[in-house]
N, C-alpha and C positions, 0 to 999 in steps of 0.2 A: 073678160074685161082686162085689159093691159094694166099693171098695179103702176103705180107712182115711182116713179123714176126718182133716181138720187141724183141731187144736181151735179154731179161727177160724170153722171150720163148725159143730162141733158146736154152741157158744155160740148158733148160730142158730137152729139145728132139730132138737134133741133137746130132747125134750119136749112135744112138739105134738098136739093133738089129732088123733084117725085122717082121712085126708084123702077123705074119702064126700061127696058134692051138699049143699050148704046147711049143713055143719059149718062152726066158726070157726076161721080160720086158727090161732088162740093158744088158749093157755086162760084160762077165765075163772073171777077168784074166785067159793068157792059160798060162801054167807053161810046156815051152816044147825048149830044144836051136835048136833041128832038125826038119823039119818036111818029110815025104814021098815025095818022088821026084815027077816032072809030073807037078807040080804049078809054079807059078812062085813066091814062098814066099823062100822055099829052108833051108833057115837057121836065127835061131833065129836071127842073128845081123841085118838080111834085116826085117823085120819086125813082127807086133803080133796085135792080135785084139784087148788088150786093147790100143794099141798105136794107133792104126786106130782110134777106136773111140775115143779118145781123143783127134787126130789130124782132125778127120770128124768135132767137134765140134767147135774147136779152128779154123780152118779154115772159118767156117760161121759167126763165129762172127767178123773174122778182114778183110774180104773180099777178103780171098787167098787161097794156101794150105801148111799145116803146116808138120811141122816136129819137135817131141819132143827128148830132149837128156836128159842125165845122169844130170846135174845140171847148172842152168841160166850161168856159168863160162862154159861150157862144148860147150852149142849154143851162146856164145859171142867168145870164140877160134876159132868157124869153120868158122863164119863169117869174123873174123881179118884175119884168114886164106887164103880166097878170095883177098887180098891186094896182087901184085905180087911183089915180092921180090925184095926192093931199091923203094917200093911205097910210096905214103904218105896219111898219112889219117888226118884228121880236124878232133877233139874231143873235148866236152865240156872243161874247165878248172874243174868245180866243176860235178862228177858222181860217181857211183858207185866205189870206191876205187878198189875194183877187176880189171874192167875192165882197168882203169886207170892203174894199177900197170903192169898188162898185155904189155899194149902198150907200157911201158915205159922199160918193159923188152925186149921186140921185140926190140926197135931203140935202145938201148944200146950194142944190136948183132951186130946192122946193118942191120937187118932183114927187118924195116920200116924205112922211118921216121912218125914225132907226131909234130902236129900245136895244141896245145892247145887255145882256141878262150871261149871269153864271149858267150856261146850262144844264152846268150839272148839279144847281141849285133847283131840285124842281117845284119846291114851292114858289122861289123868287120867279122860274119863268111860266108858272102858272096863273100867278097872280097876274103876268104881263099879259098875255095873251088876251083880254079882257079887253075888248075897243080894238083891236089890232083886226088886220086883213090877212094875215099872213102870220105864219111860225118859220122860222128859217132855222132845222138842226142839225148839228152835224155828229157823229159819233162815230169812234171816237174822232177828240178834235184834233186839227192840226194847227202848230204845233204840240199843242198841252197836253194831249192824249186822255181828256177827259172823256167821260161818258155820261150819255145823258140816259134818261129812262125814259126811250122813244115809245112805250104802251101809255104810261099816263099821261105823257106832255100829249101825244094823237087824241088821248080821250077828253082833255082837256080844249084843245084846239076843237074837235067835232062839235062840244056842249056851245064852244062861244061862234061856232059858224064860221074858224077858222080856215086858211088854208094851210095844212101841217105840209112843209116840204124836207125831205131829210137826203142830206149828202152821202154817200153811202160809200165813196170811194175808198177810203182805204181802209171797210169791212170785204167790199165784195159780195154779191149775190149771193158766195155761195157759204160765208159768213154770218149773214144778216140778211133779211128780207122785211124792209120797215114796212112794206103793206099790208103786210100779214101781221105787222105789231101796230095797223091801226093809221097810220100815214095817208093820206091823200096822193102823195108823187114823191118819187124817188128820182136822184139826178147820179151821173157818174161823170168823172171826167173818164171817160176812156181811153186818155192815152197815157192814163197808168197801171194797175192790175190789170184790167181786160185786156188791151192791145200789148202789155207786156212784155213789151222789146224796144222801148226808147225810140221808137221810129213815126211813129205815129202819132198826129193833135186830132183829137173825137172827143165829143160830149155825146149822154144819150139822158133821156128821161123818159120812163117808166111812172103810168097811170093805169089804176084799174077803175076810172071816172070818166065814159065818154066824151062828156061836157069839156070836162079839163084836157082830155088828148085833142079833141077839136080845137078847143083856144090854143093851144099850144102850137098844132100844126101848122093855124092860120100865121101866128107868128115866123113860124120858122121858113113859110112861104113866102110871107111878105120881104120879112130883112134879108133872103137868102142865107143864112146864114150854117147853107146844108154841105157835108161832107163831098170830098170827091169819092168817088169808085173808086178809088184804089185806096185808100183811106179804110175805105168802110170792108174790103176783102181783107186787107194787112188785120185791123182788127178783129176781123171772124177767127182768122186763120192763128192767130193768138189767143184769142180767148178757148179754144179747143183743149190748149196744153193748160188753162187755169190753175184746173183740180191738183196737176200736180206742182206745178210750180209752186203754187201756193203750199201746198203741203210744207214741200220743202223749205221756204223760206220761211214759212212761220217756225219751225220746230229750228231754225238756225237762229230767229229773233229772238226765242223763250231760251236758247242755250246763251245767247251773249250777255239776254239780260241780268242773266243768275251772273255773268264773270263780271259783268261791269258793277252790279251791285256790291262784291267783294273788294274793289280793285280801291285801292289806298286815296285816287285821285278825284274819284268816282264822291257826290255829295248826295247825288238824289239821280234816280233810276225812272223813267215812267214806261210803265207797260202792264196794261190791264190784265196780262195772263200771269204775273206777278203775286201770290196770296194776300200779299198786306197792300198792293196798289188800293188807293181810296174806290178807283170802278170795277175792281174786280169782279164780285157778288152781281153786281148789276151787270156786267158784259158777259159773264158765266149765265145770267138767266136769260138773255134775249140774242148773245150769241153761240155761235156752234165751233168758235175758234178766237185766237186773240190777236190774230193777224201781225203783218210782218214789220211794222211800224212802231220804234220807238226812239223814246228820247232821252239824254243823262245831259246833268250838268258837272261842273266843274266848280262847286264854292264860290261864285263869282268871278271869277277867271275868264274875263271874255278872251285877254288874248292868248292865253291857254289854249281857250276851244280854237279859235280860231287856227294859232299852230297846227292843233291834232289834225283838223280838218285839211290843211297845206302838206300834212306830213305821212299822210299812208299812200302806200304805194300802189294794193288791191283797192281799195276802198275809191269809187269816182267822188273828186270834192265838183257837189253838179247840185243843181236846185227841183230837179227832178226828183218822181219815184215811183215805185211798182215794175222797174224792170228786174231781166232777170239779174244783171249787176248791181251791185250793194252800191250806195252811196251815201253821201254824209254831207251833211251842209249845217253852219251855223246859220239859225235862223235869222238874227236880228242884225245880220250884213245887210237887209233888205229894208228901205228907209221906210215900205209901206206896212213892213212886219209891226204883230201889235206891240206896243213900247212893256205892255204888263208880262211879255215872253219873257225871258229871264235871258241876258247880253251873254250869256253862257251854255244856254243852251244848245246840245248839238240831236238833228234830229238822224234818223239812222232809218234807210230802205234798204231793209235784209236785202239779199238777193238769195241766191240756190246755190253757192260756190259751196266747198268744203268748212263746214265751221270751222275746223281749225284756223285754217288758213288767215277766216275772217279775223280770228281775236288776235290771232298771230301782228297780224296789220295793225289791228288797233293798241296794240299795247305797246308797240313800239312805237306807237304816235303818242301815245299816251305820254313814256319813256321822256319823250322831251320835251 
């Protein structure tokens, strides 16, 4: 029997075309929106072999099967989707603004209602869950970089008949795996750690619930709202190098966080692989890494950060992240950013460069 692969393996060769004389090591985009009748593939919007393989691979590493779309907004729509009409869904207070702004446009219809909850209060969003349709978590969050304790908040959501959905993007598969910590569906924007070269807009979602992969797809057939082929090759073909990229950037997050938590200018540090961050204990027990994502403020100093951020020279001032270059953005430049983010916070997408170099950049931003 073939023992269980370390997802550093999988990332590599799950996915691959069958290995027979003169086939291609990888797979290759098919550029076609018809295909011959007689299959049951039919028509470009139902499906493509680079989507398979990319959904073949993503599915082994979060222990489901997957489904990619057109951009991480595109598989967070089909999912909110799933809420029946006058439903209510529990969401972090602090996540991805996107999504956030999404929900808030929904119950402003009437479409939903929206419990916004501390999620890493987990009594506070377990008590919510109770009447709700839906759990929407994210961990850690963005910007806040909180962490929520995705085994109890799933076990809670299961007991009330909820559906637990958890954002998993900037842990990574190979970080975190919330269905194995109890979660119904897991979402990625993939055109950041996975696709990880700034070139690419992909969403995927990951279920190990028939039912729920069915609804899900019917959705993503109906709005079209499916990736191109070349989309979905760029992001295979990135997610191969994860393992390592990720390594590296994480062990350059955990060296900046220790410099900026020293640094005179520096008021408050967030980064879960931190010993006295409030998530640490809880991210040390459900994950396998602290990921490359964090955030420092500046004592209230919005236009301080702001400076820093105009004034490095390595560092991209960009509102992206998960590639292999570092970037930096103040968060609450953005009118749809939550107002409780602190106007000083800057959030930080290690990249793999040489650390030095990184704090080199940053202190001299810092500097003025």
């Amino acid at each position: 029997m073939t023992p269980e692969l370390d997802p550093s393996t999988v990332v590599v060769h799950a996915g691959r075309p069958e290995r027979v004389p003169n086939a291609p090591v990888g797979e290759s985009p098919v550029f076609s929106s018809t295909y011959v009748a007689g299959g049951d593939r039919g028509y470009g919007r139902f499906g493509n072999d680079a989507w398979t393989a990319l959904e073949e691979t993503l599915g082994k590493l979060e222990g489901g099967l997957a489904l990619t779309f057109a951009s991480g907004m595109a598989a967070a729509a089909a999912l909110i989707d799933l809420i029946p009409v006058g439903g209510r869904v529990v969401a972090p207070q602090h996540a991805y603004s996107g999504v956030l702004a999404l929900l808030d446009q929904q119950a402003a219809t009437g479409r939903l209602k929206v419990d916004r909850v501390d999620i890493a209060d987990t009594d506070a969003a377990v008590q919510a869950v109770d009447g709700a349709d839906m759990l929407w978590i994210e961990s850690p969050t963005n910007p806040a970089m909180e962490v929520a304790d995705i085994p109890a908040l799933a076990a809670a959501g299961r007991a009330a008949g909820v559906t637990v959905v958890v954002d998993n993007t900037f842990a990574t598969p190979l970080l975190q795996q919330p269905l194995r910590l109890g979660a119904d569906v897991v979402m990625h924007s993939a055109t950041k750690f996975i696709a990880g070269h700034s070139d690419v807009l992909l969403g995927a979602v990951v279920t190990a619930d028939d039912d729920l992969w069915s609804a899900i797809d019917l959705r993503r057939r109906s709005l079209g709202a499916v990736p191109g082929p070349m989309e979905a090759w760029l992001a295979l073909r990135g997610l191969r190098t994860l393992a390592l990229r990720l390594e590296r950037a994480q062990s350059n997050a955990a060296f900046l966080a220790e410099r900026l938590r020293e640094h005179p200018r520096v008021s408050r540090v967030r980064y879960p692989g931190l010993p006295d961050d409030p998530g640490h204990d809880r991210a040390a027990a459900q994950m396998s890494g602290f990921g490359a994502i964090l955030a420092f403020e500046l004592g209230g100093d919005a236009a301080g950060a702001q400076k820093v951020c105009e004034s490095t020279e390595l560092w991209v001032h960009a509102t992206s992240l998960g590639g292999v270059e570092s970037m930096l953005e103040r968060r609450r430049r953005w009118p749809i950013e939550v107002p409780t983010i602190p106007e000083d916070l800057i959030r930080l997408s290690v990249g793999i460069e040489h650390p030095d170099d990184l704090w080199t950049d940053l202190e001299q931003a810092l500097a003025r």
